[in-house]
Structures are given as C-alpha cells and as structure tokens.
N, C-alpha and C positions, 0 to 999 in steps of 0.2 A: 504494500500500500504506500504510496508517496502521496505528499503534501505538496499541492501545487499553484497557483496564481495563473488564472482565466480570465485572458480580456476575452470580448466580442464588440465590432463593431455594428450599428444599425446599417444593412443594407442601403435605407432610403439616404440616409446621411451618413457619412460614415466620422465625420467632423462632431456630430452630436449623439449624446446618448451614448458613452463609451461606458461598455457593461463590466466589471470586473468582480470574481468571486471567487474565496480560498476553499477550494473542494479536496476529498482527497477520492485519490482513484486508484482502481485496480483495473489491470487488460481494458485500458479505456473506458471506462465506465465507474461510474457514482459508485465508491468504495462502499461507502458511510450512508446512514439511514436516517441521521439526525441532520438539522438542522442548518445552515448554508448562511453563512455574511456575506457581504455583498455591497457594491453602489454603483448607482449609474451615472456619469457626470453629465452632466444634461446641457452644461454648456462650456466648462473647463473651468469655470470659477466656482460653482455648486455643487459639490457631491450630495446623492440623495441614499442614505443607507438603506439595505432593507435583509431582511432575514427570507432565505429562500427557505419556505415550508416544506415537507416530505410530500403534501400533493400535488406540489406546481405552484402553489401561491406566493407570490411574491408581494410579502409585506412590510408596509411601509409606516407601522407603527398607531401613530394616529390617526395616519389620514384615512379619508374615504375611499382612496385608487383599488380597486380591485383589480390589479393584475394578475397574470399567472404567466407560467412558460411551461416547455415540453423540455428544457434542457438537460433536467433528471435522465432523462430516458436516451437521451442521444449521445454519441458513442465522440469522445471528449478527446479531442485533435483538432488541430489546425486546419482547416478547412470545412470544418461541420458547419454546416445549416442548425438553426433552429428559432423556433418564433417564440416572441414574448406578448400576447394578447392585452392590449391596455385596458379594454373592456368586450362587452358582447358581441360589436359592431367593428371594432378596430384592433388592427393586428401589426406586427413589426417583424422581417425576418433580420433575424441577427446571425453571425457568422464569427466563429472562434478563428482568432488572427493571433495570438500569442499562448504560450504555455510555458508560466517560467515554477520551475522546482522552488517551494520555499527554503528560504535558508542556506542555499546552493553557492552563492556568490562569498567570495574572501572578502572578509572582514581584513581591512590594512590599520 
C-alpha cells in the first residue's frame, strides 16, 4: 500500500478547479475504505477542503454543495478519466495528471 498525492485537472478548464487528494493505493486502486482529504482550488488563490466520503460524496463541511465523484472506483494513474457531479443537472470530467508518493522527496 503507498501513500500518494493526486492532482486532477477539470477537462472544461484545466486552469481552474485543480483537484488534489492524499489517497492510499494498492495495484491502482483505492487501498483504504475510510475516509479521503482533499481541495479543489477553484481559482489559485482559494482552496476549498472537503472530505471525500466512502460513497462518492464529496463534502464540503457546511455548505449546501452536494457533490459526488466516481473516483473511488477508477483505476488511479495518470491518465484516468473520471467525473465529479456538482449537482443533478451538472457534471465535470476530471483527469488524473500527477501522482507524487508522499514523503518521497529528500528533505536537505
């Protein structure tokens, strides 16, 4: 099992909305059944935290945003597809562009 750091860019914009969350994984895939931190930067000056839930739910605390994603389920490499639903009506596909090992880099 490794400890890893997942960006994903918004397809529609790839400038906004940059996703990033410390999951851990085994043979590509959602190691861990608990619980997922996370934020989206939504414009490079805001990060927005949220706790990715075990059903997809990405929550953001107190707000009213009922998002979700399918990222749980999607096989976790640089090049994945996967969508994050903002609500009923609207959707975003996102794409995994980075995988860096937590902890990995020399400490000077």
């Amino acid at each position: 099992m490794t400890a890893i750091r997942l960006i994903a860019q918004w397809r529609d914009d790839p400038t906004e909305a940059l996703m990033s969350a410390d999951v851990r994984v085994e043979d590509r895939r959602f190691a861990a059944p608990w619980d997922v931190f996370g934020a989206f930067d939504l414009d490079g000056a805001n990060p927005r935290p949220f706790i990715l839930r075990r059903d997809g739910r990405i929550d953001f605390g107190d707000s009213v945003d009922r998002w979700r994603t399918d990222l749980r389920d999607a096989e976790i490499k640089v090049g994945t597809l996967f969508t994050v639903w903002f609500n009923a009506t609207d959707s975003g596909a996102y794409k995994i562009v980075k995988l860096a090992v937590l902890g990995a880099k020399e400490r000077k």
